[in-house]
Wavefront OBJ file of the C-alpha trace (Angstrom):
o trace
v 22.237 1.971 24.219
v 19.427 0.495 21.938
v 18.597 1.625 18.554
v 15.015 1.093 18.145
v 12.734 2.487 15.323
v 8.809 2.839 15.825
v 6.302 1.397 13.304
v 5.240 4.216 12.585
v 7.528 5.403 10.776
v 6.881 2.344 8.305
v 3.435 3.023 8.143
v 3.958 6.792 7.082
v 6.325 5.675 4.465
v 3.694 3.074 3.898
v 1.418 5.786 3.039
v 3.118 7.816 1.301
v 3.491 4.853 -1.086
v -0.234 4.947 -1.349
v -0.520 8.156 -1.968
v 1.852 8.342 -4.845
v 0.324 5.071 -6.141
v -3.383 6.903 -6.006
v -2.179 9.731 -8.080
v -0.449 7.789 -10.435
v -3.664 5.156 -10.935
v -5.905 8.856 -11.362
v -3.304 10.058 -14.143
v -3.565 6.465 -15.816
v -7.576 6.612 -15.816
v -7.641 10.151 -17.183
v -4.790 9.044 -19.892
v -6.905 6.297 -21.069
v -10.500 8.085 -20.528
v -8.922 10.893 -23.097
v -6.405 9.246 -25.104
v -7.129 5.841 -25.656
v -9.079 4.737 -28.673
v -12.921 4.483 -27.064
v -13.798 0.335 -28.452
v -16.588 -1.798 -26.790
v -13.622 -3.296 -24.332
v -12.773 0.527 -22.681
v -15.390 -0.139 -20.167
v -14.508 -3.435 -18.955
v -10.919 -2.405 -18.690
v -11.450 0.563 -16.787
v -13.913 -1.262 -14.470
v -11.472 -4.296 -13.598
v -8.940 -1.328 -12.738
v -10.818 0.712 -10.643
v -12.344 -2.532 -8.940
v -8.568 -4.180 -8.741
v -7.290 -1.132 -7.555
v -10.579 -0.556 -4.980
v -9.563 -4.081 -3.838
v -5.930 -3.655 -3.354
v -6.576 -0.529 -1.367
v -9.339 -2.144 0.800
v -7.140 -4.942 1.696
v -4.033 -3.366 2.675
v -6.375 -0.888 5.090
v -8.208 -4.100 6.704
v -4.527 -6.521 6.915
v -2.760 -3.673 8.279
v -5.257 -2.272 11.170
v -4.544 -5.284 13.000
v -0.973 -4.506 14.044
v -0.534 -2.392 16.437
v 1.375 1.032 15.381
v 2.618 2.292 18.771
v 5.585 -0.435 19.321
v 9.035 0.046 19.166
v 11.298 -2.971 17.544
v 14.888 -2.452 18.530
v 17.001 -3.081 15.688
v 19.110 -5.768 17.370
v 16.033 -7.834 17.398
v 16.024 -8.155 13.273
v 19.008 -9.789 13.325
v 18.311 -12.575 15.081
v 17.761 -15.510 13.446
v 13.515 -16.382 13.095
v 13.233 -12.392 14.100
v 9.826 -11.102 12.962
v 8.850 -7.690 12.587
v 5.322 -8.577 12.724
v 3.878 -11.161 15.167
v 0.740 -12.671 14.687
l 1 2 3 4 5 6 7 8 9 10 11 12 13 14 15 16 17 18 19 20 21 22 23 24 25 26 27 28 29 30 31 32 33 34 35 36 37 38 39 40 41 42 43 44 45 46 47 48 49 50 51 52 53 54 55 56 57 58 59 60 61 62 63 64 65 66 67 68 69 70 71 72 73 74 75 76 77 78 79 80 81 82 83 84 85 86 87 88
């Protein structure tokens, strides 16, 4: 009997991740569009964060579209010794 797990099970946890990490970046924007003290530097700070955070999200969709989701990776295979759970 092999125990295998499919990938896309990592990939929902993956974006549920994201999702959490979206909320909590719109709850940090709002904090600091109504708490924070307005100075000349507000702008630029929330513009490198939205752009950072655009940027992070952009690249994780692009890197990770290139595996594909459907396989199965037996959990014998991870403990072999140069195992890799994502081939290039």
């Amino acid at each position: 009997m092999v125990v295998a797990i499919p990938l896309q099970i990592l990939l929902g946890l993956f974006l549920l991740f994201l999702l959490i990490y979206i909320l909590y970046s719109a709850l940090i924007v709002h904090q600091l569009l109504r708490f924070a003290v307005m100075g000349p530097a507000m702008p630029l700070v929330l513009t490198l964060f939205v752009l950072g955070f655009i940027f992070l999200l952009s690249a994780s969709v692009v890197l990770l579209a290139t595996y594909d989701w459907t396989v199965v990776v037996p959990l014998s295979s991870l403990l072999e010794p140069n195992a890799s759970l994502f081939p290039l």
